[in-house]
PLY file of the C-alpha trace (Angstrom):
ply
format ascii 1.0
element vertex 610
property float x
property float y
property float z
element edge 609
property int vertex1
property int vertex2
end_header
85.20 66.39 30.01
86.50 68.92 32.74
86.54 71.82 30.09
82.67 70.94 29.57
81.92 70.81 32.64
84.20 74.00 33.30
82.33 76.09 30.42
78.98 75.14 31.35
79.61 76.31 35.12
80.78 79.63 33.62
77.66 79.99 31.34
75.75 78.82 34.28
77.22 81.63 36.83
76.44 84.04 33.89
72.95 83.26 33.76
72.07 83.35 37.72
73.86 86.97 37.63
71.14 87.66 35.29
68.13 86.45 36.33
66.30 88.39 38.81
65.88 87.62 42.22
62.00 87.76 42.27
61.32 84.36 39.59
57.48 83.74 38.87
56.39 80.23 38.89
55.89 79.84 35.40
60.05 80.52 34.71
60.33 77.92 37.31
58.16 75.52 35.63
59.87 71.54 34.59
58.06 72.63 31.25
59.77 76.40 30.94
62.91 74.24 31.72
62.85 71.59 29.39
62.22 74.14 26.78
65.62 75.51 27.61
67.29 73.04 26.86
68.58 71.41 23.40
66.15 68.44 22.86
64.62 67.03 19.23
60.96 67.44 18.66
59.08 64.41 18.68
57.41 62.45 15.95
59.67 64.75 13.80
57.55 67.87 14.49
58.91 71.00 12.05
57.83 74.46 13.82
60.58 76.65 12.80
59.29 78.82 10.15
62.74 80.82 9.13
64.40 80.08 5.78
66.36 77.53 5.29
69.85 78.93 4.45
71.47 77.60 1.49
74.21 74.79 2.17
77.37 73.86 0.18
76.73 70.39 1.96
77.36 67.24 0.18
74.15 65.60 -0.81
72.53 64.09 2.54
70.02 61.03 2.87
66.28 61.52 3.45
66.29 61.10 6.95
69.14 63.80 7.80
68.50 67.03 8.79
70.76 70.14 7.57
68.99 72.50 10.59
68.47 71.53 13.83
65.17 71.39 15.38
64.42 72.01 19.05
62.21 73.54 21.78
65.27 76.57 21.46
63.67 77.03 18.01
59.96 77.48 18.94
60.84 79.96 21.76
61.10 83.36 20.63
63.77 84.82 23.11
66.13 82.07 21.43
64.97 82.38 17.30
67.70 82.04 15.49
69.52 84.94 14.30
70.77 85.24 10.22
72.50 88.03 8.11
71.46 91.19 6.50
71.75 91.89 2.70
73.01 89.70 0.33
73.43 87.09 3.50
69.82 87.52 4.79
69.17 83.74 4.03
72.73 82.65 6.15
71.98 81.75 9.55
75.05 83.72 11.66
77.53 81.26 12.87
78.41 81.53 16.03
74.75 83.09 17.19
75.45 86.62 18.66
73.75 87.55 21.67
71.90 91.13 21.90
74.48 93.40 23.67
76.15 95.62 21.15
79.63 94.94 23.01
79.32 91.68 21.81
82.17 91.22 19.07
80.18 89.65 16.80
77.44 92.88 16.37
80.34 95.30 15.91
79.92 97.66 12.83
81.52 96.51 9.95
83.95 99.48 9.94
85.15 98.21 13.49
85.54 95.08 12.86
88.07 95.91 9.92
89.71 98.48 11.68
90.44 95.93 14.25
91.80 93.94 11.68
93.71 96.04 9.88
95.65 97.00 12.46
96.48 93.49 14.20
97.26 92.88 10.39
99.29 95.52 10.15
101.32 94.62 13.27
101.62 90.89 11.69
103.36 92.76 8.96
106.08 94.56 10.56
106.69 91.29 12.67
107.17 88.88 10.24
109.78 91.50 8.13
111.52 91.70 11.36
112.41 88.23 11.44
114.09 88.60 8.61
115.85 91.71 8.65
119.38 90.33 8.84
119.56 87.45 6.71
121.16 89.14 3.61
123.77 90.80 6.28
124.75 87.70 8.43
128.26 88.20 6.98
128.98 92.23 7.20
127.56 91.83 10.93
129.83 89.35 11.50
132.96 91.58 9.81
131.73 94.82 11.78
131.20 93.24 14.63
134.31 91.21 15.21
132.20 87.65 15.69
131.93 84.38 14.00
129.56 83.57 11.81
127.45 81.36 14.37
127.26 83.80 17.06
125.54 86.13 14.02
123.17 84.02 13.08
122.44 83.72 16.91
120.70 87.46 16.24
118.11 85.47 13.73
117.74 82.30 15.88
117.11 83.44 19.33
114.21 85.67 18.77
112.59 83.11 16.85
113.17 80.72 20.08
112.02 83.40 22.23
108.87 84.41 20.45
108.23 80.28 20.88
108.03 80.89 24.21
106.36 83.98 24.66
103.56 83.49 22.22
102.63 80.04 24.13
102.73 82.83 27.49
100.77 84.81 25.49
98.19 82.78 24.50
97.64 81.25 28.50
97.88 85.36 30.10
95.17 85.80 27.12
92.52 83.00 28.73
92.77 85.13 32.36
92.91 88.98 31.54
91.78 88.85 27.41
93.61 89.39 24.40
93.96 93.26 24.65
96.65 93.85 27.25
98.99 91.29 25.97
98.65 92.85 22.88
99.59 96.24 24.31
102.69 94.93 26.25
103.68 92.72 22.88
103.54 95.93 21.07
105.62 97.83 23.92
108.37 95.12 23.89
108.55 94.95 19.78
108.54 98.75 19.93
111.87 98.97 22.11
113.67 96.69 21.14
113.48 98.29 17.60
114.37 101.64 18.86
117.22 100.07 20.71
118.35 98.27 17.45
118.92 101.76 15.77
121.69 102.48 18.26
123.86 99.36 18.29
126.45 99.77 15.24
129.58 97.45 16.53
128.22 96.07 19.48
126.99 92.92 19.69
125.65 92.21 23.13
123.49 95.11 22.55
122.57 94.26 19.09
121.64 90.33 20.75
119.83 92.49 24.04
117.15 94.26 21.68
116.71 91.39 19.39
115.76 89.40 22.63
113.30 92.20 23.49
111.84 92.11 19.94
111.48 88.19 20.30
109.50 88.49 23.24
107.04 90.90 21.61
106.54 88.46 18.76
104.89 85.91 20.07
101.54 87.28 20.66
101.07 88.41 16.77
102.13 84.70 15.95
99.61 82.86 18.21
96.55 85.69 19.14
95.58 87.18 16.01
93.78 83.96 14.57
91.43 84.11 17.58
90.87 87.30 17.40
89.88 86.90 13.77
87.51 83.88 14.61
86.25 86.23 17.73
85.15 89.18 15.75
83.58 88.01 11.90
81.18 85.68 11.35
81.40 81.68 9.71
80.47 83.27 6.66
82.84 86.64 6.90
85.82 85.05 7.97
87.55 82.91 5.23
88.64 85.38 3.14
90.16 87.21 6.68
92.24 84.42 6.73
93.53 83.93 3.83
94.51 87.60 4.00
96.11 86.89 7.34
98.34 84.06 5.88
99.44 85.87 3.24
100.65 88.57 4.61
102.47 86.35 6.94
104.31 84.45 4.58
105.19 87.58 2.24
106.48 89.32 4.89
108.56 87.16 6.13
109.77 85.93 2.80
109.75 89.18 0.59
111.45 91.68 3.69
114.53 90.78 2.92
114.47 91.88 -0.83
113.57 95.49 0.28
115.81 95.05 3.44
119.17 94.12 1.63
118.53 97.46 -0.79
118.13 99.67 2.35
121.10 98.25 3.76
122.98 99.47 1.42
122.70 103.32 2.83
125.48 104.53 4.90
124.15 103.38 7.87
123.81 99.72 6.74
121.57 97.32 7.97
119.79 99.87 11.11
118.24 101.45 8.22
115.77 98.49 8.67
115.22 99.35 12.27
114.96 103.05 11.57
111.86 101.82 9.15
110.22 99.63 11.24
110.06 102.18 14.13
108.96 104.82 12.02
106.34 102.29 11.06
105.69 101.43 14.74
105.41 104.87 16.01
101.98 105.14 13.32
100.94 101.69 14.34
100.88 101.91 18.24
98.17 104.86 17.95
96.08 102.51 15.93
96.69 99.68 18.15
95.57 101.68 20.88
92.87 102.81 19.86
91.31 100.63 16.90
91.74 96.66 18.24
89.41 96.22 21.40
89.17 93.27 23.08
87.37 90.81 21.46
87.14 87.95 24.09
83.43 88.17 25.14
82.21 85.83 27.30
79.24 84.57 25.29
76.76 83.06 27.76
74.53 79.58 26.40
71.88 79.74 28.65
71.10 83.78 27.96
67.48 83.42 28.76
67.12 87.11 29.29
69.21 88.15 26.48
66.74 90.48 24.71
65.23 91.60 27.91
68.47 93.19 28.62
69.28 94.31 25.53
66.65 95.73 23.08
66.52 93.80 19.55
69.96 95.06 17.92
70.33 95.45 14.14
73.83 94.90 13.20
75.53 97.81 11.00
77.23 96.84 7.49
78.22 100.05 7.13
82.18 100.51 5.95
82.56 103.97 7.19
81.70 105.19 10.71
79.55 108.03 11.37
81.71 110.59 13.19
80.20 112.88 15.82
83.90 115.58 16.74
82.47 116.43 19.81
83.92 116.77 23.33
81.41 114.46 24.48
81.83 111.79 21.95
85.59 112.07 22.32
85.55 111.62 25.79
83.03 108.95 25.61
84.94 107.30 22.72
88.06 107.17 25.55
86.29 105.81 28.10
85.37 102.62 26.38
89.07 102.16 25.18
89.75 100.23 28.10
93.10 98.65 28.76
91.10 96.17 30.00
88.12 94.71 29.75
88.09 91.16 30.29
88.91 88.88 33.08
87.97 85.16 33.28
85.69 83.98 36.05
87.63 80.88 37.25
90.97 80.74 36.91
92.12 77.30 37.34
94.90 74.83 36.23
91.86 73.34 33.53
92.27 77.50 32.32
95.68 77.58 32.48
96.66 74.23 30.83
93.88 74.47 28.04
96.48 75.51 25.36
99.60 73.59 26.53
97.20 70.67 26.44
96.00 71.82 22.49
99.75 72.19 21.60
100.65 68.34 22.27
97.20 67.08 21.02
97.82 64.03 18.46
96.36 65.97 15.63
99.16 69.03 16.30
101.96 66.58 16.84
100.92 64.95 13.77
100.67 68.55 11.43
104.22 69.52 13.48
106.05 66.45 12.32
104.68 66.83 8.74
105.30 70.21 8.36
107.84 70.98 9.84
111.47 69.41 8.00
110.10 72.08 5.24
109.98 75.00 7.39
113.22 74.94 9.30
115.17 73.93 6.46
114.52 76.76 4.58
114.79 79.06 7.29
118.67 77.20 8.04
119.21 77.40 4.43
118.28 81.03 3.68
120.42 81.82 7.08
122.99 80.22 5.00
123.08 82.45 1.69
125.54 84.95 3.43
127.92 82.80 4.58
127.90 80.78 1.09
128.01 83.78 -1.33
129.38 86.84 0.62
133.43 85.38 0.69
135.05 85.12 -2.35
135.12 84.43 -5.11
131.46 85.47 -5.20
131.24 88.45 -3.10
127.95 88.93 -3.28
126.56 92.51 -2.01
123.52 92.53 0.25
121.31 93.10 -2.32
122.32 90.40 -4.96
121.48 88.14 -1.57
118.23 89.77 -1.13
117.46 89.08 -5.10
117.93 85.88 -4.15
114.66 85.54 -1.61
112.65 86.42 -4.70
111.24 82.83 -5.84
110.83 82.23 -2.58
108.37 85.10 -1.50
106.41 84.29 -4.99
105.94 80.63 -5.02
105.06 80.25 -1.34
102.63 83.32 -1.66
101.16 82.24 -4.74
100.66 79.10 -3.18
98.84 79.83 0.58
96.33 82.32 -2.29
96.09 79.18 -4.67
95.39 76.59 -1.70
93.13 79.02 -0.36
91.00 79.10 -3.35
90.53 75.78 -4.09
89.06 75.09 -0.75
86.53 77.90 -1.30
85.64 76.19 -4.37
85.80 72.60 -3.12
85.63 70.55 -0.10
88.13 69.16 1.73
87.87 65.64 0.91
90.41 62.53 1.17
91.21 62.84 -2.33
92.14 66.58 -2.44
94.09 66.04 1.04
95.90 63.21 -0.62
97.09 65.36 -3.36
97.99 68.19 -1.42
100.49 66.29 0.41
102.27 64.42 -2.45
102.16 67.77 -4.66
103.99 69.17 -0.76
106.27 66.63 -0.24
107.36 66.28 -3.79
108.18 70.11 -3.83
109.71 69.90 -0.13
111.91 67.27 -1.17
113.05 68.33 -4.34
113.71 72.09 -3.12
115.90 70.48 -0.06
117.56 67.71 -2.33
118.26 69.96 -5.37
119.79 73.23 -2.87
122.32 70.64 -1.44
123.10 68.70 -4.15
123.53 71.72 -6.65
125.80 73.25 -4.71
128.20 70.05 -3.71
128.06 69.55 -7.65
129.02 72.98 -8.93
132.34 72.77 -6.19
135.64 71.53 -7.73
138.21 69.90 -6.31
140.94 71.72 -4.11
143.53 73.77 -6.40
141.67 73.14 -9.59
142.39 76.07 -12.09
141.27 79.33 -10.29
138.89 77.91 -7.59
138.57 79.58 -3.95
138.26 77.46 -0.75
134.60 78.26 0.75
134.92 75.69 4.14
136.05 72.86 2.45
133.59 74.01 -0.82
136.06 75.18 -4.12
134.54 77.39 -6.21
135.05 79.69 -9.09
132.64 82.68 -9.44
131.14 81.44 -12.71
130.31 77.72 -10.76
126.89 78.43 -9.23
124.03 80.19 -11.12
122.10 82.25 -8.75
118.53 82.25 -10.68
118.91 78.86 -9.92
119.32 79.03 -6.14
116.15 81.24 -5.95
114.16 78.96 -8.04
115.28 75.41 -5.80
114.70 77.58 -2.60
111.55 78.73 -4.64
110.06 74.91 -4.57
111.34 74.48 -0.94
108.78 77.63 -0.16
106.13 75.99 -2.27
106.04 72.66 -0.81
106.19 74.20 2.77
102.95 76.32 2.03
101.31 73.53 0.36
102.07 71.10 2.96
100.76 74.18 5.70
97.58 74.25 3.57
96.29 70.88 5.65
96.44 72.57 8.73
93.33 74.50 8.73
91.33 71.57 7.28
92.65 69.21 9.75
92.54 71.72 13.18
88.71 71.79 11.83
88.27 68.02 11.29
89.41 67.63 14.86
87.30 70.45 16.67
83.96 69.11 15.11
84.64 66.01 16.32
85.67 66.95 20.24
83.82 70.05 20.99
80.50 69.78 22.58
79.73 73.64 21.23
80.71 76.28 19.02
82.98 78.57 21.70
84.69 75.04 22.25
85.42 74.83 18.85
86.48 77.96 17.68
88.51 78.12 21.60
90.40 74.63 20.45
90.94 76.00 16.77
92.61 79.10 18.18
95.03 76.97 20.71
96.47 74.26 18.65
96.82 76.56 15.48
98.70 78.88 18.26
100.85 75.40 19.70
101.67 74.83 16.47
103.01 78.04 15.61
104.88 78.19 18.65
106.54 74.60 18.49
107.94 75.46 14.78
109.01 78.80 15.62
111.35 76.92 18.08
112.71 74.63 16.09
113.32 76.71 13.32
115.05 78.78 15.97
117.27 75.68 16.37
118.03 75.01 12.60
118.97 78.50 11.93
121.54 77.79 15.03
123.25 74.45 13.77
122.75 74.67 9.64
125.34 77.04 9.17
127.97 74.91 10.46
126.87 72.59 8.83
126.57 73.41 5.08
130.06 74.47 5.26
131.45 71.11 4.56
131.01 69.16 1.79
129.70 65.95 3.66
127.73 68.08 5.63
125.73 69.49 2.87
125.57 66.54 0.95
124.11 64.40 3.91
121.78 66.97 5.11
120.24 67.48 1.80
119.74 64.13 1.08
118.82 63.09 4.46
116.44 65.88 5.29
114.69 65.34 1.52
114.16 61.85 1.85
113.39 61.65 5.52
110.39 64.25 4.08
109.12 61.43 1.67
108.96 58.90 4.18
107.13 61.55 6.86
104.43 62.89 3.94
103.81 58.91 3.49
103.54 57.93 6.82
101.20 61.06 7.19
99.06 60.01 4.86
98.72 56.28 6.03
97.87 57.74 9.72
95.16 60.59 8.41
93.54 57.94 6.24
93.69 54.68 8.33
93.72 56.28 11.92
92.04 59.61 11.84
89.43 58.40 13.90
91.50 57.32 16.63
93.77 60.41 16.69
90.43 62.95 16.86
89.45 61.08 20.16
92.84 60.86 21.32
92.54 64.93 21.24
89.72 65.25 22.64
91.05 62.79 25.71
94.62 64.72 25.80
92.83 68.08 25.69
90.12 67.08 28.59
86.98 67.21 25.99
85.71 64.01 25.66
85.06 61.20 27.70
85.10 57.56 26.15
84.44 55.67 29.51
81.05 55.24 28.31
82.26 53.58 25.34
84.10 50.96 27.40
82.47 47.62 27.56
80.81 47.14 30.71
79.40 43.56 30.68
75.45 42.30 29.66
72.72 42.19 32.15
72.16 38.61 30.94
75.45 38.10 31.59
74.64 38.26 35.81
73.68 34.61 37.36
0 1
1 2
2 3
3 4
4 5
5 6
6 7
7 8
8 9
9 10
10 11
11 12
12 13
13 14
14 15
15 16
16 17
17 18
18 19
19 20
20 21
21 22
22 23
23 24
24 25
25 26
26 27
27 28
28 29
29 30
30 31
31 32
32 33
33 34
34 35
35 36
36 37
37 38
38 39
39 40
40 41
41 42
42 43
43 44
44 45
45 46
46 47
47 48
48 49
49 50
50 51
51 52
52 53
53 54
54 55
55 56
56 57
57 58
58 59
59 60
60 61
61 62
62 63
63 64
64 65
65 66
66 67
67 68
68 69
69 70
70 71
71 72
72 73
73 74
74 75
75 76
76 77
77 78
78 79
79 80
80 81
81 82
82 83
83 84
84 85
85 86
86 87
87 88
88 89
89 90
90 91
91 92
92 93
93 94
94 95
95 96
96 97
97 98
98 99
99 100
100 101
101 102
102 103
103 104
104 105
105 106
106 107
107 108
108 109
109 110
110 111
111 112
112 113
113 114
114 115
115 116
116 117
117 118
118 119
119 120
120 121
121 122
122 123
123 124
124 125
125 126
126 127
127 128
128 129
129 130
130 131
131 132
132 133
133 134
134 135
135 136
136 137
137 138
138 139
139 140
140 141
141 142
142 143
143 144
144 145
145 146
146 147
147 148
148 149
149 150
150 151
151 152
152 153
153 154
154 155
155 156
156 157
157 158
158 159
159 160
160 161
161 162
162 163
163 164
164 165
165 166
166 167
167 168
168 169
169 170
170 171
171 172
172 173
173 174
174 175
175 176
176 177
177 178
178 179
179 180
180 181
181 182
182 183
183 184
184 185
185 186
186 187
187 188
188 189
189 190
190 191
191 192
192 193
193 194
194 195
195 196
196 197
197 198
198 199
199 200
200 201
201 202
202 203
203 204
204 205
205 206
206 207
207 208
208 209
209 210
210 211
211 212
212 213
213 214
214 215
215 216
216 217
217 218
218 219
219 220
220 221
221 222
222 223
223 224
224 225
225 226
226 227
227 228
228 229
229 230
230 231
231 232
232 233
233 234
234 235
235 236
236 237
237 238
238 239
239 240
240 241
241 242
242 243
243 244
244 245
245 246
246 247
247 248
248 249
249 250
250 251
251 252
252 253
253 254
254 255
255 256
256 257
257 258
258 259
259 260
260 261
261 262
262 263
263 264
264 265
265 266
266 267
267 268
268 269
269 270
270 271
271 272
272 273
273 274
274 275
275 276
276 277
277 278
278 279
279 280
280 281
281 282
282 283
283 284
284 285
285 286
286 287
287 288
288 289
289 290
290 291
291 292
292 293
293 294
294 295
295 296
296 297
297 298
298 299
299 300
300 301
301 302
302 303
303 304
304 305
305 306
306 307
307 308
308 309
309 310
310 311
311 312
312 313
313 314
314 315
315 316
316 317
317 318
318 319
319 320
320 321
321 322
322 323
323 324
324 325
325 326
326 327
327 328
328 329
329 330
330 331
331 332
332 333
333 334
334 335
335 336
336 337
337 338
338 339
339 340
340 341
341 342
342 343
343 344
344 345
345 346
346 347
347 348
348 349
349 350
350 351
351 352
352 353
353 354
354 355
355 356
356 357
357 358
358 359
359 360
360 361
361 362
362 363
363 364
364 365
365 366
366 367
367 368
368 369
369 370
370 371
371 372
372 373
373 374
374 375
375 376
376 377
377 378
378 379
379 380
380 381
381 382
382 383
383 384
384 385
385 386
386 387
387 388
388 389
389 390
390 391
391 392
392 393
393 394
394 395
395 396
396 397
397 398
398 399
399 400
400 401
401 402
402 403
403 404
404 405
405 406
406 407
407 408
408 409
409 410
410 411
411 412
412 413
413 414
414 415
415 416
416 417
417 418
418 419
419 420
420 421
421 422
422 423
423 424
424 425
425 426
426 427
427 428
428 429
429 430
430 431
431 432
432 433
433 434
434 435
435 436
436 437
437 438
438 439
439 440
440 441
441 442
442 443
443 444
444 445
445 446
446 447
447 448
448 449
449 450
450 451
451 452
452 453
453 454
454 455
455 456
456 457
457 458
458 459
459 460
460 461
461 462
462 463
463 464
464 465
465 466
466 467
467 468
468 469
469 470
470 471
471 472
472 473
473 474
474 475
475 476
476 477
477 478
478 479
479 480
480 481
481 482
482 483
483 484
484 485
485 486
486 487
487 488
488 489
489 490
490 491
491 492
492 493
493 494
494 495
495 496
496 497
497 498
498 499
499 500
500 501
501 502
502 503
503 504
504 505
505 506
506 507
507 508
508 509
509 510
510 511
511 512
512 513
513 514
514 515
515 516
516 517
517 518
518 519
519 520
520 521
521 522
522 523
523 524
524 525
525 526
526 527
527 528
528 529
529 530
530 531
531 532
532 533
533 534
534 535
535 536
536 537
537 538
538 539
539 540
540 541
541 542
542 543
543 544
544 545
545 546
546 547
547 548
548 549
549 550
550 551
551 552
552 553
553 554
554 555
555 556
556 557
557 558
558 559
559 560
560 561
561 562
562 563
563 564
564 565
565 566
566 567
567 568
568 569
569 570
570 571
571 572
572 573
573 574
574 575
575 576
576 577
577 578
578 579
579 580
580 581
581 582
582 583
583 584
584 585
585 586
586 587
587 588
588 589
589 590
590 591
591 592
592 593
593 594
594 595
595 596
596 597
597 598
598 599
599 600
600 601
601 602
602 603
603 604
604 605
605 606
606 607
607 608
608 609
């Protein structure tokens, strides 16, 4: 209730800044007031005369209404604003205001630029993660270390980038998206360069991995709201499904270009001689192609178009280009490094997305999904120190080959998920089936890895075998294809099981926000909590699994305990979305300050009183 009350004091400030001091009586009317505000017509009175966009709504009753009707409908500085072309008949969701800085009535062309290169940086991020997975072993040999302290290079940005993309997301809420993007990019930028210069030396190698962690985080946790900030209900889906993918093939499908450009002389800093190269294009764009797009949208904008004239918003895909001094140096002038700063800054600003990161509906998508997606980041952190000793000796690049099935089921998967919500709604049914198809994959990826691989071992001093930990093993034992394919379904059930996060984030928003900015606000924060809370304990897993999967029992019992502990958690899911999802969408809006159910509390009967 305090981040109601908090927003509507904001939108409230914004309209008294606007209205002029000089107020005729007829603005100050009860009647001009109640027309302000958001009431039903009586005796079912239809005045709205705009068409009625078509819905991909279920079949309603009689009696319900797919538009609202109001005294905002009937006044014509608040008609309702729709699309142009093909979407002329789509009323625009969120409703822009007038002023062309507004996000939302950006050309076309800007908005994708703006998208293209947050995208872009999303790219080179999530290959950076992986960029030493297929080497974990010649790092270790080269630079004089165990194994564990190697993997430390993998799992300590990811812990990092936990942390800082939570920071990021809170700094966001006070000075806007665009400086912490900058600085992000800054951080991610040196501690690349740096990485090109530390052949031999760990501590150096560790000191601009930590400075690439930090720069992570705000391309995990931002660049959803900045999608939901900038297109339209309507423009946006396909955005994010672009947006996913790229994040999962990056991550997964780096390391089979990686391990083949590791192979140069100067071994795995090729990668970082790439990805600054890359960088060096990329910070230009960044610069001067992603604005900020948190715009303080105002409710209660009464004199909306009297500030702004009527604006027609551009669908054109190319920009007209004026090369003029001028136009440069106007062009410069409105790249701002910033251009936002929140009115009240408060603890209810500040704590808005810790409080959306342990909201029952995040906790509930972190435990589901996450025994998926640390397990196959520990187990792909593993693949070096299983198959680089003998009697394999596996090169970086038959490692690499090895991420293949991976990158192609769990890409092919976020596209297929993606398209069968466009096509159908998100119903019980279909969320029942995604997570048994999940957690049957999940399982059987985790079970099969572990349980191949104790199988294929012999027995100490049998024939030819060599000692791998306490693993024997002759090079013909294990069949590589079939490592790829088992960590294949591991990447297929994590996407699939991923695929209910959207639909459920959404689920719980329209249920707690009073508004639209609340919504989209509380989408952005507990997609970003979640991100941040897995990154962390994936962090973790890469850490400990090594160890691990080096003994037999080790990698026996964590394969079968991690796959069957995921059949139990996808069940137990299910029982809770199906039989409690009520009560766990009001116990987010009460953990995140949005709703308040005293009213609902039984407070005795009138009759009741002597």
């Amino acid at each position: 209730m305090a981040e109601i009350e908090k927003d509507a004091a904001e939108a409230a400030a914004i309209g008294a800044s606007t209205i002029p001091a000089e107020t005729d009586s007829k603005n100050l009317s009860p009647v001009r007031i109640n027309l302000e505000k958001d009431l039903p017509l009586p005796f079912g009175i239809k005045t709205t005369l705009s068409p009625i966009p078509l819905s991909k709504d279920e079949p309603r009753p009689t009696t319900a209404s797919t538009r609202r009707t109001s005294f905002r409908s009937i006044d014509p500085k608040r008609a309702l604003k729709y699309g142009t072309g093909k979407y002329s008949m789509v009323e625009l969701s969120p409703q822009p205001s007038e002023d062309p800085n507004d996000p939302l009535n950006w050309p076309l062309w800007k908005k994708n630029l703006n998208f293209v290169a947050l995208l872009s940086m999303v790219a080179v991020v999530g290959a950076m993660k992986t960029a030493l997975v297929s080497v974990h072993s010649v790092l270790a040999a080269e630079q004089g270390v165990n194994y564990t302290r190697v993997v430390a290079l993998t799992a300590v940005p990811l812990m990092i980038s936990a942390l800082s993309g939570m920071a990021s997301t809170i700094l966001a809420k006070v000075w806007g998206k665009r400086p912490v993007y900058l600085g992000s990019m800054a951080l991610v930028f040196i501690g690349s360069a740096w990485n090109i210069n530390t052949r031999g030396e760990f501590s150096q190698n560790m000191a601009a991995r930590i400075f690439q962690g930090l720069g992570w985080g705000a391309f995990d946790t931002l660049v959803l709201g900045s999608i939901l900030d900038t297109f339209f209900e309507h423009e946006r889906q396909p955005k994010i499904l672009l947006y996913n993918t790229v994040s999962v093939a990056t991550v997964w499908g780096a390391p089979l270009i990686g391990s083949v450009a590791s192979m140069r002389p100067q071994g795995f800093l090729t990668q970082f001689e790439i990805f600054t190269s890359f960088l060096v294009v990329l910070m230009p764009l960044i610069i001067f192609g992603a604005p900020e797009t948190t715009y303080r949208r105002s409710s209660f904008g009464r004199n909306d178009i009297d500030t702004f004239p009527m604006l027609t918003r551009s669908q054109s895909m190319l920009p007209k280009i004026t090369f003029s001094k001028d136009a440069i140096l106007q062009y410069l002038r409105d790249v701002k490094l910033q251009s936002y700063k929140a009115m009240i800054v408060d603890r209810s600003l500040l704590m808005q997305a810790p409080r959306a990161a342990v909201a029952p509906s995040t906790l509930l998508l972190f435990v589901l999904t996450l025994l998926p997606h640390v397990s196959i980041w520990g187990l792909t952190s593993s693949l070096s120190l299983l198959f680089t000793p003998p009697p394999f000796r596996l090169e970086e690049s038959s490692i690499g080959l090895i991420f293949f099935a991976p990158f192609l089921l769990g890409t092919a998967a976020v596209v297929g998920l993606s398209l069968l919500y466009h096509r159908k709604r998100f119903s019980c049914m279909i969320h029942l089936v995604i997570l048994a198809v999940g957690g049957t994959f999940a399982s059987i990826g985790m079970l099969g890895f572990g349980l191949y691989i104790v199988g294929s071992a012999q027995r100490p001093g049998q024939g030819d075998a060599v000692l791998v930990g306490d693993l024997s093993f002759t090079r013909n034992s294990i069949s590589f294809p079939v490592i790829s394919f088992l960590l294949g379904l591991l990447a297929l059930g994590s996407a699939t099981l991923d695929g209910t996060i959207q639909p459920v984030v959404h689920q719980s928003t329209a249920f707690t926000s009073a508004n639209m900015t609340i919504a989209l606000r509380n989408i952005a924060d507990m997609q970003a909590g979640l991100a941040s809370l897995r990154s962390f304990v994936a962090g973790v897993f890469v850490l400990s699994l090594p160890t691990v999967v080096m003994t037999m029992d080790g990698l026996r019992g964590s394969a079968i305990g991690m796959g069957v502990v995921q059949i139990f958690i996808t069940a137990a899911a299910a029982a809770v979305y199906f039989d409690l999802g009520e009560y766990v969408r009001r116990f987010d809006g009460m953990v995140m300050g949005l709703l308040d159910l005293s009213g609902l509390k039984h407070r005795g009967s009138f009759f009741d009183m002597d």
